[in-house]
N, C-alpha and C positions, 0 to 999 in steps of 0.2 A: 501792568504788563508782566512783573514780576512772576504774578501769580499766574497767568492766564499761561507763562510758559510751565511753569510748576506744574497746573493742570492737566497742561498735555503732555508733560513727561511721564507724569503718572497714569493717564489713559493710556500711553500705547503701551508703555511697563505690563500694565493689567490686560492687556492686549494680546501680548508676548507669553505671556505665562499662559492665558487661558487657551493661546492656542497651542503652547507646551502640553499643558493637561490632553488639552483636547485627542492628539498624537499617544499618547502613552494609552491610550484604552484600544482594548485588545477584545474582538468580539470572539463568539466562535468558531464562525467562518473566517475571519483571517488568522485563527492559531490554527485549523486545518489546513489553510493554503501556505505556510510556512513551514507544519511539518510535512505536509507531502513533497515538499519546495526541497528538504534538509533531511530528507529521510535517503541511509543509503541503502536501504534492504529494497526500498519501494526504486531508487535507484538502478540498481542490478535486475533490478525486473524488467525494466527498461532496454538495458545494455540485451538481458537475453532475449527478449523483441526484436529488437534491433538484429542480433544475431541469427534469429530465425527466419529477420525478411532479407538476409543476405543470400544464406543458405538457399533459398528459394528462388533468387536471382541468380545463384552460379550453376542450380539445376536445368535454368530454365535455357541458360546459355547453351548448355549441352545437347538440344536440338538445331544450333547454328550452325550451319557450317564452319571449319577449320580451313583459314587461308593463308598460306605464308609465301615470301616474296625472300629469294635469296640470291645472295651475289659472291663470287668469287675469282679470286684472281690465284695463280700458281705459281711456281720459277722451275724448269726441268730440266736436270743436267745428266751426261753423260747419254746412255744407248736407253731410248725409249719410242715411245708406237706415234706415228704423226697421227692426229686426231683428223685430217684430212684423206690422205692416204692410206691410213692403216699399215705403214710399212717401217719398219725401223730404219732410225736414224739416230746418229748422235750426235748431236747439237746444245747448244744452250738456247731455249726458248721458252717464252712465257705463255700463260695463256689464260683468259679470264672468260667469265660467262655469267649469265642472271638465269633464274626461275620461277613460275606465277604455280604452285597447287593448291588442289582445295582437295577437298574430302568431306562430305555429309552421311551422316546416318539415316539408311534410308528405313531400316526393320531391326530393330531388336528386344524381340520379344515384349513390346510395352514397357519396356525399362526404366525407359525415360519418362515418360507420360506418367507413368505411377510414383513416379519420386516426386514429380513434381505434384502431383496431389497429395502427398504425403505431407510436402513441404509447406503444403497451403496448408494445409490441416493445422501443421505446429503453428505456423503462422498464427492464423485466429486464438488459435491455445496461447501462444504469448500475450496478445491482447488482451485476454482474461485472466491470466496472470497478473496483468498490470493493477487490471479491477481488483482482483483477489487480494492483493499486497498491498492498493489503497483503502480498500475497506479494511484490512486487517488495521493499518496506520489509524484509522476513523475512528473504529470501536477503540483503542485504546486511549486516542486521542480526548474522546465524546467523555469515557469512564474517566479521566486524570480533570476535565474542566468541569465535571459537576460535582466530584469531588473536591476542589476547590472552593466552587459556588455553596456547596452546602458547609463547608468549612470557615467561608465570611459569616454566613448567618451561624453561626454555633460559637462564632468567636464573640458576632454583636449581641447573642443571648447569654452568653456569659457574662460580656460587660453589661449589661443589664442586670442582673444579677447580684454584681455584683457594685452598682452604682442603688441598689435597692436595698440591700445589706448593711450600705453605709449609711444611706438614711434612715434605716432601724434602727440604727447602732448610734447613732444622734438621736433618735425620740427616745433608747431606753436608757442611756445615760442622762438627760434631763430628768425622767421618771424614777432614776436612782439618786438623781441629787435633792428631789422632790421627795425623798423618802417613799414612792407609791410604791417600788419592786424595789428587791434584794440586789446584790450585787452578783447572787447566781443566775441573775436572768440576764445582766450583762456578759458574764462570761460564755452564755450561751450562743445570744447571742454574736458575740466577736466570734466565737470561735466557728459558727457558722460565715461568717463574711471570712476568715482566712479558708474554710472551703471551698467558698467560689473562686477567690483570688488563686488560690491552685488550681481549681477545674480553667480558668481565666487564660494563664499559663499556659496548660495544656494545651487548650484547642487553639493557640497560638500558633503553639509548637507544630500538633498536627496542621495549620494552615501553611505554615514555611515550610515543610517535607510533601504536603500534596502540589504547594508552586515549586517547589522543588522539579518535580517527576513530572511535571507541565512543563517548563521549561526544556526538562530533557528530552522530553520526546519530539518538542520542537528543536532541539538540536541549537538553543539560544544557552546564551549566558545570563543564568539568574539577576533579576534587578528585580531592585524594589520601585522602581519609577513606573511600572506595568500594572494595571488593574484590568479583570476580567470583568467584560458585560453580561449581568444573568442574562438567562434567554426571556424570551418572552412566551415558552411552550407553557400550556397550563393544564393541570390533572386532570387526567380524564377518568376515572371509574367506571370501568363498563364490567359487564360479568360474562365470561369466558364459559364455553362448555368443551367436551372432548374431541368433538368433531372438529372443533376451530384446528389442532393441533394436524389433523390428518389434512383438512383443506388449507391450512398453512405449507405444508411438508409438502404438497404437491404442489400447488404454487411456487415454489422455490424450487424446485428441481427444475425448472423450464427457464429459469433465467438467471441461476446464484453461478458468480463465474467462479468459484472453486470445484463446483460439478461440471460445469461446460467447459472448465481447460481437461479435467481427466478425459470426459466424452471424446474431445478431439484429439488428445492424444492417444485414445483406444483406437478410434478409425483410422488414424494415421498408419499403425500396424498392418493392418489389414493391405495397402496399397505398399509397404515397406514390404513382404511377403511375396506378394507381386511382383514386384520390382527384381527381388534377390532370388528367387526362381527363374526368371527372364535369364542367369547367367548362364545357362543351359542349350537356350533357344538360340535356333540358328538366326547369325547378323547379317545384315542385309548391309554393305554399304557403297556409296557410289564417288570415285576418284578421279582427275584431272589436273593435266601436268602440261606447262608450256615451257619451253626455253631456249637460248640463242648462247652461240658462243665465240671467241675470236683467238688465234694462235696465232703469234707471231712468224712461227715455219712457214703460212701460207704467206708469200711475198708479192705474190702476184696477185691478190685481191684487195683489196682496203679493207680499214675497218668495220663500213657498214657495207659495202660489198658479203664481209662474211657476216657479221649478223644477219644479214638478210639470207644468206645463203643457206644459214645453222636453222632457220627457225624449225621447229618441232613442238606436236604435242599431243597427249593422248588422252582416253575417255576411257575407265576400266568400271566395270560393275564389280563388284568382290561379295564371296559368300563364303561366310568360316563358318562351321559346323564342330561345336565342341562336342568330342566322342567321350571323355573322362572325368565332364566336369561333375557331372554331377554325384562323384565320389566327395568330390571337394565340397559341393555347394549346400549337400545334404544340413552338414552339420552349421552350417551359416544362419540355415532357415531355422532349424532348431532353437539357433540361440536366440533367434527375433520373436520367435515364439515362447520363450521362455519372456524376455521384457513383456512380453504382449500381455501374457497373465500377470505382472506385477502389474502392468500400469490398470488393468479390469478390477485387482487388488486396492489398488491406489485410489479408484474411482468407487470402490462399495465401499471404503474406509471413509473417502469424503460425502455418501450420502448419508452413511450412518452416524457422523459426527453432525453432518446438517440435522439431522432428526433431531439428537441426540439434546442439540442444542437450543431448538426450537421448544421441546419440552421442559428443557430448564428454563427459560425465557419466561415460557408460557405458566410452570408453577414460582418463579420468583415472582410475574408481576400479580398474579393472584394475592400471592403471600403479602406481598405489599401492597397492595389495595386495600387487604383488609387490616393490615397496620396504620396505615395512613388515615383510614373510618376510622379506628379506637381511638388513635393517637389525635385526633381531629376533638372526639368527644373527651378524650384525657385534658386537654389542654381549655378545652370551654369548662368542664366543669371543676377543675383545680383553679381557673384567674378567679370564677366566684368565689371559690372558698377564700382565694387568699384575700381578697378583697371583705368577705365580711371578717376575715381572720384579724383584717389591718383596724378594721374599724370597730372592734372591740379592744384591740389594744391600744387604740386613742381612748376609749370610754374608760383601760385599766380595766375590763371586765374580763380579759385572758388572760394566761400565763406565754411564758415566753418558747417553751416549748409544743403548743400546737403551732406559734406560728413557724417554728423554724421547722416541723412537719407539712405543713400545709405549702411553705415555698420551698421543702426540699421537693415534694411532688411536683408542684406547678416546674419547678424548673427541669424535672428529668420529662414530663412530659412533654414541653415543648423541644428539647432535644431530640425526641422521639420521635415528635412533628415533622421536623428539619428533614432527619435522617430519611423516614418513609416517604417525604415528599422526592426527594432527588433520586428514588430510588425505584418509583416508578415512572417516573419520569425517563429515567436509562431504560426500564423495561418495554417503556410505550416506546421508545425510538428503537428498540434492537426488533420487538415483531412488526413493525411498521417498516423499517429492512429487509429483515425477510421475505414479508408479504410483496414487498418493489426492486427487491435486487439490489439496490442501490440504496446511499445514504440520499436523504433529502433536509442538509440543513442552510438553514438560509443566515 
């Protein structure tokens, strides 16, 4: 019984932990949903959304009519006009009253109409804003976790390296006590295994500064309880020509939302224009006024006696006609016209960095495709070498210097490997972006 409890203390123990493990692994896509979650630049993109679907709401108000509903009460002393009568008296008397108006715009020069497309315009432009600032989050995000991921493999090629160093360095000290080699091939040896245990170090080092800058961009506090899932995207080698670049570049300009926020906020001008020329144009608006009221001088009615007696109300059409404005308004449009060319500014700056960037893209993953080829044949034909290298010095038919040549190569080679693998890997995900507007990681 003893045991049988022992048993299962120790299964759900094991239980416990592996679903501890389990919680600590960190794919991709859940370090992009935490930093878009923890990001406040992506954040404030948000807020100015928000602000632009407000702005739009309070435009839109501005074709409602205006109603206000007022009440008032007085105290009147000494020689004053009976509101009855019209005759003076002096008396002390009070007197109160309510009133219902409205006022609607019925014409002003498109004014309103035009802001309000204007407002819709920014509207959508925040939207793609939002995209813009979460791609921008993405790419950094994507470049900090595959620099990570190629930072675990170059840390386990290291320790490979240098668990292979060490079992050299046990066969040529047997072979030194054996009298077969000198004591110079030992020190050759060793001194090649503290190589690796430095290079070992190193890419340590760089692993804990690349979770580093992973962590930060998620906006987390560094732990070591967190391990990253490779992906499971695998290389693709295709061969690019020049034309891919021009039907790339065009392709993206129909749906990359850093070019579609400037587009909308270029059109947006054009109705802002509109709009601030409107203050010119003769307004059109239409008024209406009710009210009732009661004085205590009149003695000889009640109180709803004279409300009822007071009621009044009127229906006025109104037309203002500004004769000087457009001394004023000249210089208004001017300056809208002046934003107008920065934002057309704004918007040829971000197709020419889309280009811009698309060509870098497009000759980085070239570059590394054809690293990744060499570095593919580097690394096949340096494990032969080192392999007939090993098995001549089990025979004692080498010296200890081809081999510490032959696995100083095999090991920069597969570093090589590592490096160009995750390196097209980012290039095959930034033109596959491009090409869809959008990140697609799963």
């Amino acid at each position: 019984m003893k045991n049988l409890t022992k048993y299962l203390l120790f299964f759900s123990i094991t239980l416990s932990f592996s679903g501890t493990f389990a919680q600590n692994q960190m794919t991709l896509k859940e370090c992009l949903d935490v930093a878009i979650k923890n990001n406040l630049t992506y954040r404030e993109s948000q807020i100015q959304a928000e602000a632009a679907n407000v702005e739009l709401m309070r435009v839109k108000s501005l074709q409602y009519p205006r109603i206000g509903f007022g009440v008032g009460q007085d105290l009147r002393i000494g020689r004053s006009i009976d509101r009855f009568t019209n005759s003076y008296i002096e008396e002390v008397y009070s007197t109160n009253g309510f009133g219902l108006d409205a006022i609607v715009t019925v014409f002003n020069g498109f004014q309103i109409k035009n802001q309000i497309q204007q407002n819709q315009l920014l509207k959508e432009a925040g939207v793609k804003g939002i995209e813009a600032t979460r791609n921008l989050v993405t790419i950094n995000l994507l470049q900090a976790y595959l620099q990570v991921l190629a930072s675990q493999e170059l840390v386990e090629v290291a320790r490979q390296q240098v668990e292979t160093s060490k079992a050299q360095v046990e066969r040529i000290n047997k072979m030194v006590s054996a009298g077969i080699v000198g004591q110079a091939e030992s020190f050759l040896i060793r001194s090649q295994l503290a190589n690796d245990e430095f290079s070992y170090v190193t890419t340590r080092n760089t692993l804990k500064t690349n979770r580093l800058l992973l962590f930060q961009l998620m906006n987390m506090t560094p732990t070591n309880n967190i391990t990253f899932t490779p992906i499971g995207d695998e290389v693709n080698i295709y061969k690019l020509d020049n034309d891919f670049v021009n039907q790339l570049y065009d392709q993206s300009l129909a749906n990359f939302p850093s070019v579609k926020r400037a587009e909308l906020q270029l059109r947006s001008y054009n109705n802002l224009i509109k709009a601030t020329k409107a203050n010119v144009m003769p307004n059109v608006s239409l008024s209406a006024s009710y009210g009732a009221f009661y004085s205590t001088s009149n003695k000889a009615e009640t109180y709803v006696q004279q409300i009822n007696g007071t009621r009044n109300g009127s229906l006025s059409l109104n037309l203002s006609i500004p004769i000087l404005g457009g001394l004023q308004n000249r210089p208004r449009i001017a300056a809208v016209k002046v934003q107008q060319q920065l934002t057309e500014n704004t918007l040829n700056t971000a197709k020419l960095q889309l280009r811009q960037s698309i060509e870098q893209s497009f000759q980085a993953f070239d570059a590394a495709s054809e690293r990744y080829k060499v570095a593919t044949d580097q690394v096949n034909i340096n494990q032969e070498n080192v392999k007939a290298v090993e098995s001549k010095i089990s025979a004692g038919t080498v010296n200890t210097v081809e081999y510490v040549l032959a696995k100083t190569n095999f090991d920069r080679a597969r570093s090589n490997l590592v490096q160009a693998k995750y390196e097209v890997l980012l290039q095959q995900k930034i033109l596959d972006f491009y090409k869809d507007g959008e990140w697609k990681i799963n």
